[in-house]
N, CA and C of each residue as an Amber inpcrd file, in Angstrom:
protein
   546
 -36.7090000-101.8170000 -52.0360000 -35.9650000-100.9950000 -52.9590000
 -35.2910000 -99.8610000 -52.1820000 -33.9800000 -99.9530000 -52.4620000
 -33.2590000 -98.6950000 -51.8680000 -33.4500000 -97.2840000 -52.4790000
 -33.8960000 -95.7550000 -51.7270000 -33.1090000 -94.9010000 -52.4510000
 -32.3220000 -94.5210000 -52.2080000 -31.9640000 -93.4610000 -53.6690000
 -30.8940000 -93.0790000 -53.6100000 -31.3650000 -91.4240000 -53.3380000
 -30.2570000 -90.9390000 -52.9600000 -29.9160000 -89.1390000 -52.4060000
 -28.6590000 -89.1890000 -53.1580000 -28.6600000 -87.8800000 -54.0390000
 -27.4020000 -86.7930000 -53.9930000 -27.2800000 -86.4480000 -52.9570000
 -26.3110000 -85.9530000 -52.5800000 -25.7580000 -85.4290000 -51.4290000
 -24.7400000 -84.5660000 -51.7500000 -24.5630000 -83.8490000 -51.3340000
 -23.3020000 -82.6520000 -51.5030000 -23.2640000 -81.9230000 -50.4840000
 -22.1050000 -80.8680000 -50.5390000 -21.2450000 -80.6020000 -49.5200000
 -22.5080000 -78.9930000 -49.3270000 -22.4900000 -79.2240000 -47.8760000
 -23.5380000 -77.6350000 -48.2150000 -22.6320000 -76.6060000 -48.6830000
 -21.4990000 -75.7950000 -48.0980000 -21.1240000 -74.6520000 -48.6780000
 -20.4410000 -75.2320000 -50.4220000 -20.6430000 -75.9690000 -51.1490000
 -19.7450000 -76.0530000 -52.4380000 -20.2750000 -75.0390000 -53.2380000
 -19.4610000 -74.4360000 -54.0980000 -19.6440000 -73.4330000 -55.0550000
 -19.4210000 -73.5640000 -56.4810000 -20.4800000 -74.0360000 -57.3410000
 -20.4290000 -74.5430000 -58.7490000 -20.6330000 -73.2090000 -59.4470000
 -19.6740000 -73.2770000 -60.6510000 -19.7460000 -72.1950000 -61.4190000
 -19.6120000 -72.8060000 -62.6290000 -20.3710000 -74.0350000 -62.3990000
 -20.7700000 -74.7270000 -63.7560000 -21.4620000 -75.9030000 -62.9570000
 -21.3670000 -76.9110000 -64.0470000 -22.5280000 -78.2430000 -63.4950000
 -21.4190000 -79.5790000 -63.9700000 -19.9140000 -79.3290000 -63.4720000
 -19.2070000 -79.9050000 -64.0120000 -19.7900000 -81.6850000 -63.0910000
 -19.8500000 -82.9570000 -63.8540000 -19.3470000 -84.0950000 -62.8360000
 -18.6040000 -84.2820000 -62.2190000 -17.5990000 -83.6710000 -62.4300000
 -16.2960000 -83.8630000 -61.6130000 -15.9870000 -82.8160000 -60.6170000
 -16.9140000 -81.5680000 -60.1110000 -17.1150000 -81.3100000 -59.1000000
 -18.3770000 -81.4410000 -58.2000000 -19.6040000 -81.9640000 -58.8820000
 -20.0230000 -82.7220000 -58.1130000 -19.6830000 -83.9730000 -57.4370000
 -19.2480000 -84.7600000 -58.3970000 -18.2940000 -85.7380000 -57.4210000
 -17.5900000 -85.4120000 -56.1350000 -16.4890000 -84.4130000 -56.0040000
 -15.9870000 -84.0130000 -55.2780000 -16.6300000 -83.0620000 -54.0370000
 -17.8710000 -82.5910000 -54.3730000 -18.3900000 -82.6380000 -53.4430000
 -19.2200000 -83.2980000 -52.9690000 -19.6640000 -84.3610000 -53.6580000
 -20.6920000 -85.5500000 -52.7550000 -19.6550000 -85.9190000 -52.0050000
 -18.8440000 -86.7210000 -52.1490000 -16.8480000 -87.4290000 -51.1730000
 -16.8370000 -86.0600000 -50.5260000 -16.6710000 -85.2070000 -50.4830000
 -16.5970000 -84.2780000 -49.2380000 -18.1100000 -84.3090000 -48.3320000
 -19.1010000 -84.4330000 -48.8010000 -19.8440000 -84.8250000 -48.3560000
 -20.1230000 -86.0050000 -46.7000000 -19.6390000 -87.1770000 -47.5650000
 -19.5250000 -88.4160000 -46.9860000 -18.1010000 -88.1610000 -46.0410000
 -17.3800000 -87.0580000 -45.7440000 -16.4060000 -87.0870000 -44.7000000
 -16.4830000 -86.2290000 -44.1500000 -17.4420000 -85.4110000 -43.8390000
 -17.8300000 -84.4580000 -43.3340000 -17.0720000 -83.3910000 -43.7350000
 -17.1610000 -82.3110000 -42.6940000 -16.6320000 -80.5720000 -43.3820000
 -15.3010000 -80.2430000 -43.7480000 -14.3530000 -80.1200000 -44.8190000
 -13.3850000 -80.0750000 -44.7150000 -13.1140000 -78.7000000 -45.4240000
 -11.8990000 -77.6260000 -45.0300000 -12.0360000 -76.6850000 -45.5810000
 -11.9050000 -76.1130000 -47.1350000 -12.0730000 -77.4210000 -48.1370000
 -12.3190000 -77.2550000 -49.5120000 -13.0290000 -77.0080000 -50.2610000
 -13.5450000 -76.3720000 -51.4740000 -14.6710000 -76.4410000 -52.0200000
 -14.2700000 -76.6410000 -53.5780000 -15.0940000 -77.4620000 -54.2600000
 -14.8130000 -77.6560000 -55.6480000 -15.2780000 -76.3770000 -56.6390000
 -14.3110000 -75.8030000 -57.3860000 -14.6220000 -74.6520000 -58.1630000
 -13.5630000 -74.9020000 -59.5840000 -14.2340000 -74.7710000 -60.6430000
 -13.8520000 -75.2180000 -61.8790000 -12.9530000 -76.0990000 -62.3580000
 -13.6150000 -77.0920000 -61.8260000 -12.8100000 -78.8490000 -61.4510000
 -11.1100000 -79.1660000 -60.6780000 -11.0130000 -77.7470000 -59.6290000
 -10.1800000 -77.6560000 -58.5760000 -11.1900000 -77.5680000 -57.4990000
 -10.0060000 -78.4040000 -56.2510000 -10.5700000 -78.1250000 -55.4990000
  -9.3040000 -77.1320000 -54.2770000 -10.3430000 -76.1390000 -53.8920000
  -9.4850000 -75.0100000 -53.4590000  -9.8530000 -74.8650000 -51.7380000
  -9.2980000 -74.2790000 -51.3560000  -9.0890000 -73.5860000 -49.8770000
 -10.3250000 -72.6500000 -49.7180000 -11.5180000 -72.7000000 -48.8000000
 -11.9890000 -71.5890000 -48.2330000 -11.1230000 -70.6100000 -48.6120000
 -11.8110000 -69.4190000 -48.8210000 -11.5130000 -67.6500000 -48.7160000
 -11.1090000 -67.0210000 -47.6980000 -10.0580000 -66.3550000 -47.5080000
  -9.9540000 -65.6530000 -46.0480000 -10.1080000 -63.9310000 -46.5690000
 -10.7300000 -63.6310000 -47.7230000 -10.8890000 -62.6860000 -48.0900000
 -12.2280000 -62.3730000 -47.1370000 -11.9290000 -61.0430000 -46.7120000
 -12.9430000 -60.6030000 -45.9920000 -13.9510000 -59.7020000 -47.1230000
 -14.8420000 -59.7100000 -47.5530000 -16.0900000 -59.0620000 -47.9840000
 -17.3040000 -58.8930000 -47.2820000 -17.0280000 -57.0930000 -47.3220000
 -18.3490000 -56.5490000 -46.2650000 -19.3610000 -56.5870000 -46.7810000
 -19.6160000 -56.2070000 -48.4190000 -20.9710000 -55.5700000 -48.7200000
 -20.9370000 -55.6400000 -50.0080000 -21.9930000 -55.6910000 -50.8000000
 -21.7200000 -54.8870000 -52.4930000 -21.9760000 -53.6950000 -52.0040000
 -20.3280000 -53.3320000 -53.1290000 -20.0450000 -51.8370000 -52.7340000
 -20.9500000 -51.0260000 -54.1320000 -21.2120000 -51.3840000 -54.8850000
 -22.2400000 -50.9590000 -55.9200000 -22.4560000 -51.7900000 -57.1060000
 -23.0580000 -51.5690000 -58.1530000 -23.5680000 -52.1870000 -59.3130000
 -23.4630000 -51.2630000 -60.0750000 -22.3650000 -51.4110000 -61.3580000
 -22.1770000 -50.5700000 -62.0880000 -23.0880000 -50.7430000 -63.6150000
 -23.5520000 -49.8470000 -63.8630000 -24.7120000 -50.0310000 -65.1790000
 -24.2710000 -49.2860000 -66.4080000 -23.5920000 -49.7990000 -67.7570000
 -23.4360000 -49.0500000 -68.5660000 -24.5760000 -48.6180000 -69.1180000
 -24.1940000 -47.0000000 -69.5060000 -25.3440000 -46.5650000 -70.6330000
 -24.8440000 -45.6040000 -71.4190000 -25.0430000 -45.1580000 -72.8040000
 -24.8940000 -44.5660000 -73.8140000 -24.8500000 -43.0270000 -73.6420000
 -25.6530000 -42.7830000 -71.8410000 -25.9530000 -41.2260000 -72.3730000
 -26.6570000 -41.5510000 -70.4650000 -25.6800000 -40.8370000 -69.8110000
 -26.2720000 -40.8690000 -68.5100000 -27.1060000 -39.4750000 -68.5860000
 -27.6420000 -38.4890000 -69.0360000 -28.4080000 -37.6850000 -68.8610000
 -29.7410000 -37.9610000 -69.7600000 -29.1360000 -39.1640000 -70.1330000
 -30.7940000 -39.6790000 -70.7950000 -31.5460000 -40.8390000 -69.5290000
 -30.5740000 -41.6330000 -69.2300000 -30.9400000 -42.4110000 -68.3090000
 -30.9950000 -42.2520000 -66.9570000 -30.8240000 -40.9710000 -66.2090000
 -30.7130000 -40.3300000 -64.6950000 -32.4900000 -40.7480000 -64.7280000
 -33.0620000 -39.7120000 -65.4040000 -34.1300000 -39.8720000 -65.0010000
 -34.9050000 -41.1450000 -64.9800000 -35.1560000 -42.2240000 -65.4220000
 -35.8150000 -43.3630000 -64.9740000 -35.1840000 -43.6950000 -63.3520000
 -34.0940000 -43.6910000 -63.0760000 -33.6440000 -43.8980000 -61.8550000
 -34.2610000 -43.0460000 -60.7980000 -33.9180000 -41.7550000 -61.1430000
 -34.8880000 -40.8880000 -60.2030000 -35.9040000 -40.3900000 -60.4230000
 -36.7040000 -40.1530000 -61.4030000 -38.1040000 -40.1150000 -61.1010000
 -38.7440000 -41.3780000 -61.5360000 -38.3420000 -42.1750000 -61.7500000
 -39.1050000 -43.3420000 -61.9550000 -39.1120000 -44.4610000 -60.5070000
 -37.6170000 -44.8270000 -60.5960000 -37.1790000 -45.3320000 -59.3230000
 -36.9570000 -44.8080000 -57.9580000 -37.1570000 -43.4060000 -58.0610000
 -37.1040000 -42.3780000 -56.7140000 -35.4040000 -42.8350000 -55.8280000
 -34.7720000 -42.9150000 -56.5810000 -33.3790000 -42.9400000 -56.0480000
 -32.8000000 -42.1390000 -55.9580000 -31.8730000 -41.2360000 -55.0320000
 -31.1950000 -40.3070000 -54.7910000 -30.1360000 -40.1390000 -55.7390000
 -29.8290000 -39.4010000 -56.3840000 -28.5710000 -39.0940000 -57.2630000
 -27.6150000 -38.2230000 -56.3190000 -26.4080000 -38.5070000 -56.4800000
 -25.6050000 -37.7410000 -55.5750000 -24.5630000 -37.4400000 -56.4350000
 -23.5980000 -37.4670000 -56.7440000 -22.5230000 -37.2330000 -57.7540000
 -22.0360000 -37.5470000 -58.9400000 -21.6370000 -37.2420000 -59.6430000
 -20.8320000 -37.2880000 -60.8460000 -19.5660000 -37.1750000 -60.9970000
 -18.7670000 -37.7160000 -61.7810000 -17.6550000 -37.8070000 -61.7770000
 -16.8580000 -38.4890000 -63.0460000 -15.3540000 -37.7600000 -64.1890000
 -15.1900000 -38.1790000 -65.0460000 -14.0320000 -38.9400000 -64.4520000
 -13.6850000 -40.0660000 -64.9430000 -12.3010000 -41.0070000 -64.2350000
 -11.1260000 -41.0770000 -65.6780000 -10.8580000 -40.1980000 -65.9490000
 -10.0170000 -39.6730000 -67.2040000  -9.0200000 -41.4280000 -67.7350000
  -8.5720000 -41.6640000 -66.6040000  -7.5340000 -42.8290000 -66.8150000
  -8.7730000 -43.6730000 -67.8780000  -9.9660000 -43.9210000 -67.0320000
 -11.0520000 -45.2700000 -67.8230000 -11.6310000 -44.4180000 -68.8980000
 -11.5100000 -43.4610000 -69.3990000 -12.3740000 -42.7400000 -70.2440000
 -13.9870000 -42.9550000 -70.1160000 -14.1480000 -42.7210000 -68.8750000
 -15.9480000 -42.9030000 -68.7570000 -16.2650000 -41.8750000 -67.4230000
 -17.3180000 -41.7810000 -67.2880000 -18.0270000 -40.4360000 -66.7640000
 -19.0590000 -41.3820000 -65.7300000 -19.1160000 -41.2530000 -64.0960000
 -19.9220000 -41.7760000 -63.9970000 -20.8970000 -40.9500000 -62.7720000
 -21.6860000 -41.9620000 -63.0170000 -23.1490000 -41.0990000 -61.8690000
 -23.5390000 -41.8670000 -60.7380000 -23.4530000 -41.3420000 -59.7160000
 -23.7500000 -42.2310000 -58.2100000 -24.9280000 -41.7860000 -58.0160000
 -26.0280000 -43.0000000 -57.4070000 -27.5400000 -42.9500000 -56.9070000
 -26.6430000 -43.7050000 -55.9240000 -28.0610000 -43.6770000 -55.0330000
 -27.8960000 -44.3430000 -53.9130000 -29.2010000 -45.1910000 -53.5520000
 -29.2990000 -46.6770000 -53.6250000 -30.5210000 -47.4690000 -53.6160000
 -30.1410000 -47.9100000 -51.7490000 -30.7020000 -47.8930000 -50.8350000
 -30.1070000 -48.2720000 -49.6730000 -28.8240000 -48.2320000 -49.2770000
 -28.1160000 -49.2010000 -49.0990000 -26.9410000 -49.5120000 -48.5060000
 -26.0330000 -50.1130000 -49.8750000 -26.7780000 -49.7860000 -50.8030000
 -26.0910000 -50.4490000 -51.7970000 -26.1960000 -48.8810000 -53.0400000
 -24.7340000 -48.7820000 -53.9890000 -24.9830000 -47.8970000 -54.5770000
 -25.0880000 -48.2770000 -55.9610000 -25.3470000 -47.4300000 -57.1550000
 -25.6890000 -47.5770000 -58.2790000 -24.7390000 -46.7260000 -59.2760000
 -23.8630000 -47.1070000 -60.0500000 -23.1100000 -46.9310000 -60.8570000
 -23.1250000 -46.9580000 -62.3550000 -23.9060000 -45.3660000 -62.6330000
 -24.3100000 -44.9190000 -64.2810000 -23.0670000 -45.1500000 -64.8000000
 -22.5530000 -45.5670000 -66.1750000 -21.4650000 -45.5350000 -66.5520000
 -21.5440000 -45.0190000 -68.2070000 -20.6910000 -43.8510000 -68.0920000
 -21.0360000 -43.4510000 -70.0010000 -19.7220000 -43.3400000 -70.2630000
 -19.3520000 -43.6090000 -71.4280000 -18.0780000 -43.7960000 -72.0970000
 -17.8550000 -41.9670000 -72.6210000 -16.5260000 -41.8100000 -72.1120000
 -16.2860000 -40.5950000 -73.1670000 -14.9950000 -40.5560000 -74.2920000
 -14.7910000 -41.8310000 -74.6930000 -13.8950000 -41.9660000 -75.8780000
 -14.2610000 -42.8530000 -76.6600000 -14.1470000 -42.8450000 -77.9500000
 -14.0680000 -44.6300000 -78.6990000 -13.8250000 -45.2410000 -77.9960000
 -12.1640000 -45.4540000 -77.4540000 -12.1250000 -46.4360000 -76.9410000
 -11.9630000 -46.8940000 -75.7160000 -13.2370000 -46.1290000 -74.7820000
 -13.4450000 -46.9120000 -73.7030000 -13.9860000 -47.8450000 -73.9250000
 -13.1550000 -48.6870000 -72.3890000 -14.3070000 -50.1510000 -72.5630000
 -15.6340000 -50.3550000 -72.5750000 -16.1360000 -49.1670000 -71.7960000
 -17.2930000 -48.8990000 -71.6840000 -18.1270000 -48.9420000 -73.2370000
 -17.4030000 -48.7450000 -73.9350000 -17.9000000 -48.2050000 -75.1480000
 -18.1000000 -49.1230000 -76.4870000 -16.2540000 -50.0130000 -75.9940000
 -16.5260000 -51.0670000 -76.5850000 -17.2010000 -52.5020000 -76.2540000
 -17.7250000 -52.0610000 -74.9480000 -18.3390000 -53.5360000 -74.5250000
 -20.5520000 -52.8570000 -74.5150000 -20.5700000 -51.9800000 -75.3100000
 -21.5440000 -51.4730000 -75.4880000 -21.2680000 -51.5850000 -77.0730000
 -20.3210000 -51.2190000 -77.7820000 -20.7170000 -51.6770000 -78.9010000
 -20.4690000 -53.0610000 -79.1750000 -20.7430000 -53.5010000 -79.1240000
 -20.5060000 -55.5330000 -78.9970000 -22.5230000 -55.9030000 -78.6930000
 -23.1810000 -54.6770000 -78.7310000 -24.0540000 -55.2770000 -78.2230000
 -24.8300000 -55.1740000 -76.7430000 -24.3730000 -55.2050000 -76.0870000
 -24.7540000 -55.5240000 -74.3820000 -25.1200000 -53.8370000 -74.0870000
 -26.0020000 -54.1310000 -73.1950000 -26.1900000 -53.1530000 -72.4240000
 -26.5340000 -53.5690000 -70.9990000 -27.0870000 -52.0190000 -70.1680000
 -27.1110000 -52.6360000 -69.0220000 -26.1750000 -52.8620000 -67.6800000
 -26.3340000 -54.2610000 -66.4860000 -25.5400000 -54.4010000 -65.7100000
 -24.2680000 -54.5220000 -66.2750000 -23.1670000 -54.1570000 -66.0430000
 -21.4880000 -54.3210000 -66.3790000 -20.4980000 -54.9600000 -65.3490000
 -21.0420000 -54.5410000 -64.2570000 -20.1260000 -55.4940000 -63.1200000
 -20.5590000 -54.5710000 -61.7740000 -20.3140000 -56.1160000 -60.9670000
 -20.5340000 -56.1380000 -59.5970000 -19.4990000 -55.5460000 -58.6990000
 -19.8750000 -54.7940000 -57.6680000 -17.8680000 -54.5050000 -57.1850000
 -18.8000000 -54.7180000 -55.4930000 -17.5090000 -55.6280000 -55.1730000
 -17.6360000 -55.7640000 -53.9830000 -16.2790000 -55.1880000 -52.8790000
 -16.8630000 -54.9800000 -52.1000000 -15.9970000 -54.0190000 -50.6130000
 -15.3460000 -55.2530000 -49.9570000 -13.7030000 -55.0560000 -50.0720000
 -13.1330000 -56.2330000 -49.7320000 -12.3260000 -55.1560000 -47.9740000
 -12.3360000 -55.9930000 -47.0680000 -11.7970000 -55.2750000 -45.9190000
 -10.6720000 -55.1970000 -45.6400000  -9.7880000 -56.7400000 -46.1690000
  -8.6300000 -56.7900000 -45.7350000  -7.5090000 -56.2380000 -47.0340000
  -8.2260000 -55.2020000 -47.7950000  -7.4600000 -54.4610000 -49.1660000
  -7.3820000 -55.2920000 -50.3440000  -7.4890000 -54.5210000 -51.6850000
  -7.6860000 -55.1330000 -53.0120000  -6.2730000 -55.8790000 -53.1280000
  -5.3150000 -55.4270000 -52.8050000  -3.9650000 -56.1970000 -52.8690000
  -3.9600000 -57.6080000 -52.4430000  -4.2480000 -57.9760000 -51.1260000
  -4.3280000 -59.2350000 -50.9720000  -5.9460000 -60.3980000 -51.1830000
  -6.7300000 -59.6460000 -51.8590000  -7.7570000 -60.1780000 -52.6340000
  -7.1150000 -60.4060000 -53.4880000  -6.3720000 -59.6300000 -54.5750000
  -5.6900000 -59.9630000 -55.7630000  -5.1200000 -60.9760000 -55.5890000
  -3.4320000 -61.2380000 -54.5900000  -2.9140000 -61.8330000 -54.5480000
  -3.5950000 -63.7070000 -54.1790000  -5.0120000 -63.6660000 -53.0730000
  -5.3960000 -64.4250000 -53.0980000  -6.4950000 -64.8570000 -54.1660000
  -6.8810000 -64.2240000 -55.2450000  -7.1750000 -64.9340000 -56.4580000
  -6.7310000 -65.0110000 -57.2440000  -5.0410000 -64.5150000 -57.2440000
  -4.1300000 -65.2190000 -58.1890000  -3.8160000 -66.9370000 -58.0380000
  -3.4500000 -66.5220000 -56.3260000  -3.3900000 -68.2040000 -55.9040000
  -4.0780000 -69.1550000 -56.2320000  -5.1850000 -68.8860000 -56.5110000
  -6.9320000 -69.7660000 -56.6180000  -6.9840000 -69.7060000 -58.3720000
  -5.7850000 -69.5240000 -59.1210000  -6.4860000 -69.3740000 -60.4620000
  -6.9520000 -68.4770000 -61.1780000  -7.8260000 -67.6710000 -60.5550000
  -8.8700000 -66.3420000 -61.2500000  -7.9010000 -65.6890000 -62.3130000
  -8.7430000 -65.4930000 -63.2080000  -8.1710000 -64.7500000 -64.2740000
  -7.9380000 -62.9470000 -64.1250000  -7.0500000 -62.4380000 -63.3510000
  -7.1060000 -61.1670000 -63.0870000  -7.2780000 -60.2820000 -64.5980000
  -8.0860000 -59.3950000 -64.1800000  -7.7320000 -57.8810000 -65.5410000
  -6.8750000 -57.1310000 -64.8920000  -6.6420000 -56.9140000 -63.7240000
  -5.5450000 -55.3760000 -63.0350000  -4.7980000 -56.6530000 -62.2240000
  -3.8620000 -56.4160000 -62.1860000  -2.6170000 -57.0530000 -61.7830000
  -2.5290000 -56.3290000 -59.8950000  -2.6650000 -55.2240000 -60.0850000
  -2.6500000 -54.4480000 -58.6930000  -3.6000000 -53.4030000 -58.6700000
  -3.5660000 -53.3040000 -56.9700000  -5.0030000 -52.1250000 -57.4270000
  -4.5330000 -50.8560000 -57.9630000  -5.6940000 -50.0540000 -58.4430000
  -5.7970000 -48.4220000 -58.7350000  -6.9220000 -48.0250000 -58.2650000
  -6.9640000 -46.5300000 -58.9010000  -7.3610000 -45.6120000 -58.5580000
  -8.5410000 -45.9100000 -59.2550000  -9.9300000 -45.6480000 -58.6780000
 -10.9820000 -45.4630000 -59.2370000 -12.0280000 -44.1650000 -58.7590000
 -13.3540000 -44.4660000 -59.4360000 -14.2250000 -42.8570000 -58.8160000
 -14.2380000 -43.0580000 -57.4060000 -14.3250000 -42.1500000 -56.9770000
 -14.8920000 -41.8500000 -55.3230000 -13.9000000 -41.9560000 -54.7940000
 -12.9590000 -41.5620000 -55.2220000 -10.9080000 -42.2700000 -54.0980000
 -10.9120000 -43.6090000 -53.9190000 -11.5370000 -44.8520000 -54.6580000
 -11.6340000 -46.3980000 -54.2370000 -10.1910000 -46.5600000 -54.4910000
  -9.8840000 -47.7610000 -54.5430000  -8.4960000 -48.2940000 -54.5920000
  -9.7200000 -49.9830000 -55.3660000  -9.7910000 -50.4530000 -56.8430000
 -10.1100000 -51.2250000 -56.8940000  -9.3390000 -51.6740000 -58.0640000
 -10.0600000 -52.7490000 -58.2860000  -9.3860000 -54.2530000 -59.0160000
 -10.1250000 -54.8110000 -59.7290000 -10.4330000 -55.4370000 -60.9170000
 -11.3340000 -56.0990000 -61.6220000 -10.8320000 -57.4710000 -62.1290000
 -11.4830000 -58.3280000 -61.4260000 -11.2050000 -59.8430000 -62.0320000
 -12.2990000 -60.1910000 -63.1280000 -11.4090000 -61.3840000 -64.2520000
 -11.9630000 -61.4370000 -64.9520000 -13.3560000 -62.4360000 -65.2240000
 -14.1320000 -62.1290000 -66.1930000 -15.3790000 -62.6580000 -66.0540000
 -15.4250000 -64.2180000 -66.6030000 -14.4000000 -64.8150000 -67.2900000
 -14.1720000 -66.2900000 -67.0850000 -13.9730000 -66.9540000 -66.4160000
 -13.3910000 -66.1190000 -65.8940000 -13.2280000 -66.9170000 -64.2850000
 -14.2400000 -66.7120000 -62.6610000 -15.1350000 -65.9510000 -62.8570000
 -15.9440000 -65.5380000 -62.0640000 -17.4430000 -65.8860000 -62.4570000
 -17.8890000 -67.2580000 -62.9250000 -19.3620000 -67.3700000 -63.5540000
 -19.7120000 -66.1470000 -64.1510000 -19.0510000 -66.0070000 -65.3180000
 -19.6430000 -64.8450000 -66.2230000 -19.8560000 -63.0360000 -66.1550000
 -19.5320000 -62.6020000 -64.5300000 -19.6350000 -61.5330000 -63.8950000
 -18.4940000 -60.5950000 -63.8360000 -18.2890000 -59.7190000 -64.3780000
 -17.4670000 -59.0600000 -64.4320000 -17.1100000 -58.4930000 -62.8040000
 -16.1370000 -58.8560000 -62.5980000 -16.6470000 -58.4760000 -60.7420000
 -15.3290000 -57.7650000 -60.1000000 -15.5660000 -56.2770000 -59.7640000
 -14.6770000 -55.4360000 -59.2820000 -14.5370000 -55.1860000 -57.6010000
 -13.5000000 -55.7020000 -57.0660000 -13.0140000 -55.4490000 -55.6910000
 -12.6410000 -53.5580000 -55.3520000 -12.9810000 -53.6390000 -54.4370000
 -12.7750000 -52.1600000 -54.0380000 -12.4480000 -52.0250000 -52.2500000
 -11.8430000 -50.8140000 -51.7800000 -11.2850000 -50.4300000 -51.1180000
 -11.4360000 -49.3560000 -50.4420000 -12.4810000 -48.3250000 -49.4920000
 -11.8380000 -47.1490000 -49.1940000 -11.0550000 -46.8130000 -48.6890000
């Protein structure tokens, strides 16, 4: 009796459990490394986007002077600044967990998003932002190419002098996920 093995491509990147990119990566598989990877039943080009680091984890909450403290005296994390970003109508608070930072986020209008994606329910993580090297502009431009559903068309201005970008979370396995810049 023969078995059988799945096989797939080691770097492929599923952002679902489609057949038809497993397929495509078992056949990439069986021809060894080629620079494609199957992502939402395309198959696309390796990234030449350079990403150094998560540049932080942004956390909405209702009332950052209610929630500082579990972070720092609970979690013993450094708090370092504050800051209101008038354009987003939200107020936010920088800790610092290692090499990675932490991003309180409180809404100060109705209608921030902050506010409305807190009243919908959710709380909590809000999005990932990662430190792109070679600038949010040509991250953008290269996940326009690839499909991604952009929210900012070009970068802006965010807290801390960033220069970032937010792609959208349909197109990113569910993650709201913000590119940034110093």
């Amino acid at each position: 009796m023969k078995a059988h093995f799945r096989s797939f491509h080691p770097k492929a990147i599923f952002c679902g459990s489609s057949s038809a990119g497993r397929a495509a990566a078992s056949q990439a598989a069986g021809r060894g490394f080629e620079p494609r990877l199957p992502l939402n039943n395309r198959i696309l080009k390796l990234s030449s986007m350079k990403v150094s680091h998560i540049e932080h984890l942004g956390i909405a909450v209702q009332s950052i002077e209610e929630a500082l403290p579990y972070f720092t005296d609970v979690l013993g994390l450094e708090y370092y600044a504050t800051e209101v970003v008038e354009d987003q109508k939200v107020k936010t608070a920088f800790l610092r967990c290692g090499e990675v930072k932490i991003e309180l986020l409180e809404p100060t209008s109705p209608e921030s998003t902050i506010q409305k994606w807190l009243d919908k329910g959710n709380k909590g993580v809000h999005h990932v932002a990662f430190c792109v090297e070679d600038g949010v502009a040509n991250a953008l431009a290269e996940c326009e190419e690839k499909e991604i559903r952009l929210i900012d068309k070009a970068p802006r201005g965010g807290a801390e002098g960033l220069n970032i970008a937010f792609l959208h979370p349909k197109s990113t396995c569910g993650v709201l996920t913000e590119l940034c810049e110093h």
